[in-house]
N, C-alpha and C positions, 0 to 999 in steps of 0.2 A: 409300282410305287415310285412317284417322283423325287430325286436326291436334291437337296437342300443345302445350303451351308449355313451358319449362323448369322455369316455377315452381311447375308442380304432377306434375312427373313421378315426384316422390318418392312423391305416394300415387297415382299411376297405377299399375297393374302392367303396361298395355302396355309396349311398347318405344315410343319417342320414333324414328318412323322420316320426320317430316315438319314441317321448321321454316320459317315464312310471317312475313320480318320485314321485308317489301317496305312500301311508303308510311311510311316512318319518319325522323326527324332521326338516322340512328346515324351517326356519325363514327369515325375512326379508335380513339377512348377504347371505343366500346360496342362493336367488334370485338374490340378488345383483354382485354375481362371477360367476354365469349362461354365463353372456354374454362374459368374458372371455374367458371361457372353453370350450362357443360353436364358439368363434374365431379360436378357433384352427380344429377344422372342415371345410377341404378345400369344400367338397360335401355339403356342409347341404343345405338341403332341407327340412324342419321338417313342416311335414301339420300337427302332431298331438300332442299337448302337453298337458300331464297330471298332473296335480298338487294336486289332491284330498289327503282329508285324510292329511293333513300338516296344521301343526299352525301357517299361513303362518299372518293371521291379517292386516289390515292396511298399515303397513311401509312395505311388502312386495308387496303389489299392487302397491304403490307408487314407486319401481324399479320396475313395469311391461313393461314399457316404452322400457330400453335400451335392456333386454332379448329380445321382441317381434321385437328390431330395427336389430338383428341379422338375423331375418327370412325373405330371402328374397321376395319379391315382390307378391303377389297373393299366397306364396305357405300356410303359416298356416290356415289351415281351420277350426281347429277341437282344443278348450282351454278348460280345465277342471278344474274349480274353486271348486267343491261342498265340503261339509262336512270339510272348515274349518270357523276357529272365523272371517267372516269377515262382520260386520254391518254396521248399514244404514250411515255410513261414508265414509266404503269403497264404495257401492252401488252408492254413490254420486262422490266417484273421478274418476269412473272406466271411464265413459263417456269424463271426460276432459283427462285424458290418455291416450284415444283411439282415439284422436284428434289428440295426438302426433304422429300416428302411420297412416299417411291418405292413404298408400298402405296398408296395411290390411284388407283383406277381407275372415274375420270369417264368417265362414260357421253354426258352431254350437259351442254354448255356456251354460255352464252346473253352474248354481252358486247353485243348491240343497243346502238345508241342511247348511244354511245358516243361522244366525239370522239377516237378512236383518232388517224386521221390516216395519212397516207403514210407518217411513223415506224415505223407499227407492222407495216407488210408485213413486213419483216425479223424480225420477232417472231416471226412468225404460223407459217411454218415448225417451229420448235425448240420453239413452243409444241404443233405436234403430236407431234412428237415426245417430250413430257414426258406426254403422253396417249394410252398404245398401246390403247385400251378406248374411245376416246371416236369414238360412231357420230354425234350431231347435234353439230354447231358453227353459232351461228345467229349472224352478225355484218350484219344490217341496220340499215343508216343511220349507220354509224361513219366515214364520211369517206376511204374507201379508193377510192385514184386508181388504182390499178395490180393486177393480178394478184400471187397470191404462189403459189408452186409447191408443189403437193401431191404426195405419191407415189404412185406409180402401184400397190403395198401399203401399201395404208390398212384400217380397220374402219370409215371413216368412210362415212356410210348418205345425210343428210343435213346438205346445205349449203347456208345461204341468205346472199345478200350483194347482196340487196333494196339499194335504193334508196343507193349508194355511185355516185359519179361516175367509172366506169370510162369512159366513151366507146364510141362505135360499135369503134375499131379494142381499146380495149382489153378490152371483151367477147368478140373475134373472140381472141385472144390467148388471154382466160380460158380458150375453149372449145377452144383447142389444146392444153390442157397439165392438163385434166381429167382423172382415170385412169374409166375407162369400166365396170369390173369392179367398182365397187363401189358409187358412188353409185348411190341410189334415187329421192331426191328432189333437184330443183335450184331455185333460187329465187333466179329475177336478174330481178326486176321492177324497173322504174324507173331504170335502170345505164346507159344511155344518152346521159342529157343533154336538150338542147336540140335541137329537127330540123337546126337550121343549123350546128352542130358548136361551137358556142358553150359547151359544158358546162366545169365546173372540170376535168374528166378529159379535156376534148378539147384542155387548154392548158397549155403549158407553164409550170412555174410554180404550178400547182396541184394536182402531186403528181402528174398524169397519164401517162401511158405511151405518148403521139402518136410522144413527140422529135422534134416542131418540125415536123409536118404538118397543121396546123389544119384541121379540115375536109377534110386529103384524103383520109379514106376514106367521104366523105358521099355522093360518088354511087354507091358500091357497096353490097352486101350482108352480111349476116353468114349468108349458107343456106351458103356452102362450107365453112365453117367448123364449122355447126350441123352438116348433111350427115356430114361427116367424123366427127365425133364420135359421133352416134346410129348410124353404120355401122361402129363400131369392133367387132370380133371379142369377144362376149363382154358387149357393151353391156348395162347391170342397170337402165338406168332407167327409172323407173318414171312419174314425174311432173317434168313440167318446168313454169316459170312464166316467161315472156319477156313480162309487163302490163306495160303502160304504158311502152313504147321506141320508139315514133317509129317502129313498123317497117312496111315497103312491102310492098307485092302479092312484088316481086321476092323481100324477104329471105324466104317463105316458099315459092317454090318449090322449091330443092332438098328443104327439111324435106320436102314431100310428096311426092317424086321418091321418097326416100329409106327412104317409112313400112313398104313393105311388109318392108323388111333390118332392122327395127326395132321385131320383136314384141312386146319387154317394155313399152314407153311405151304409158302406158293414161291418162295424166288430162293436158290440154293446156291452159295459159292464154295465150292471147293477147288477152285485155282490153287495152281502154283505147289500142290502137291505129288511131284511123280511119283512116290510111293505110290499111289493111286493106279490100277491098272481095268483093263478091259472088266474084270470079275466084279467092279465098283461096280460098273455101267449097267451089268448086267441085273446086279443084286438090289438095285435103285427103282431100278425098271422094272424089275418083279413087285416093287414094292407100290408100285405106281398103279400097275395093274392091278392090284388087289383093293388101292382104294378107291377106282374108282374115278379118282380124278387128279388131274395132272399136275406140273407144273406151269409157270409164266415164264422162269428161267429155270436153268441149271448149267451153271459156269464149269468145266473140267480144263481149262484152258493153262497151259504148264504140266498137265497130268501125262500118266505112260498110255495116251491114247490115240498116238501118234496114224496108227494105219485103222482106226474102227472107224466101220461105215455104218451108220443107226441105220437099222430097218424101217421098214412102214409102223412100227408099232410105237419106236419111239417117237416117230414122227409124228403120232396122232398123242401124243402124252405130255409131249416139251413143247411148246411154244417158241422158246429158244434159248437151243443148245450152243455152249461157245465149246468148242474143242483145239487143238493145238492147232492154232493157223487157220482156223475155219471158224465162221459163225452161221447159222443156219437158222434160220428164221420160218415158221411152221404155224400153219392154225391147226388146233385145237379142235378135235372132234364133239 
């Protein structure tokens, strides 16, 4: 897709279908003269708009309204909010905004990197709802303590909520109230905390979803949970990411009790968990065998698997395996 600017789109004859105004000083004032300047574009067509990396804060979401009234009918698909100050205030107007705008139909929606905040769970809901089209929502590293409830009809494909201070019991929660039929992709790397239950999501007071069990669900697991969900009737996914969670030999038993009920998951991260040891590999691998059919990936990379050498059998199950320092690359029988 060819990148565009507004100020030369009068002698482009393309259409203006991709705007890149990421790493920029724009404030509230240069959102505000956006829709001017993309008046002057007789083609625009703009399915993709990037605004990352700008301190854009509050009073610039509140001009999101007239900029997105510029784009015509079904064509923006694709807004890019992440990595600037925008908190659980903006989180809260974004939804009545995008009410203003009832021919928009966002495809994927990026608020990353955000200090959203526990405020903004309540948001998050009616914000899907303002987005009957929207398949990615990528909300990694916005400061969200708690699970917010999705519906079990969504269009939503992929969702990540990477590195947010859910806690062990409030990832077990997440993964209760996930609708199974439509996500593809999941991405909850990092969401766990600290091993000793110490996380801002394991305590009350930081937005977290414990209510006042610090630490009590640290000697248990999240596989019944995980388990339950990948064997849901109908289960669509496809790639999950559970790197970097403190997780045990134990949390990944059921998972591989479970693989063969669970054809469609084809690409596994569990990175960055040494907890993790040889008896994972093993227990994975029985599970692989049972269904019949393999992996595309499966990531152990950071795990305590520092001296295992996969046999022929894994060889013929993984496609590719990353293990500590090694990546291994394999067809599929």
């Amino acid at each position: 897709m060819e990148r565009n600017n507004p100020e030369n789109c009068r002698e482009n004859p393309k259409a203006l279908q991709e705007l890149d105004l990421s790493l920029n000083p724009l404030g509230a004032g240069a959102v505000r003269a956006l829709p001017e300047l993309l008046a002057q574009c007789p083609a625009l067509a703009l399915q993709e708009l990037d605004l990352s990396l700008n301190p854009l804060g509050a009073g610039a979401v509140r001009a999101l309204p007239e900029l997105l009234a510029r784009c015509p009918a079904l064509a923006l698909q694709e807004l890019d909010l992440s990595l600037n100050p925008l908190g659980a205030g903006a989180a809260r107007a974004l939804p009545e905004l995008l009410a203003r705008c009832p021919a928009l139909a966002l495809q994927e929606l990026d608020l990353s990197l955000n200090p959203l905040g526990a405020g903004a769970v309540r948001a998050l809901p009616e914000l899907l709802a303002r987005c009957p089209a929207l398949l990615t929502l990528r909300l990694r590293g916005c400061g969200l303590g708690r699970p917010f409830p999705i519906p079990e009809v969504t269009p939503l494909r992929t969702l990540s909520l990477s590195h947010n201070p859910l806690g062990r019991a409030g990832l077990g929660r997440l993964l209760g109230t996930l609708p199974a039929r439509s996500l593809r992709r999941l991405e909850l790397a990092s969401v766990t905390g600290h091993p000793r239950g110490d996380s801002p999501g394991d305590s009350p007071g930081h937005g977290g979803d414990i209510g006042g069990d610090i630490g009590g669900d640290i000697g248990g697991d999240i596989g019944t949970e995980l388990a339950s969900y990948l064997q849901q009737a109908g289960c669509a996914l496809c790639h999950l990411s559970l790197a970097g969670n403190h997780l045990r030999d134990g949390d990944i038993d059921e998972l591989a009790r479970c693989l063969p009920r669970c054809p469609s998951l084809l690409s596994l991260d569990l990175s960055a968990n040494p907890g993790l040891g040889p008896g994972t590999f093993r227990k994975l691998l029985e599970g692989l065998e049972q269904r019949g059919r393999g992996l595309e990936l499966l990531s152990l990379a950071g795990c305590g698997l520092r001296d295992l050498e996969p046999d022929g059998a894994a060889r013929s199950k993984i496609r590719e395996l990353r293990l500590p320092g090694r990546r291994l690359w394999n067809g599929l029988a």
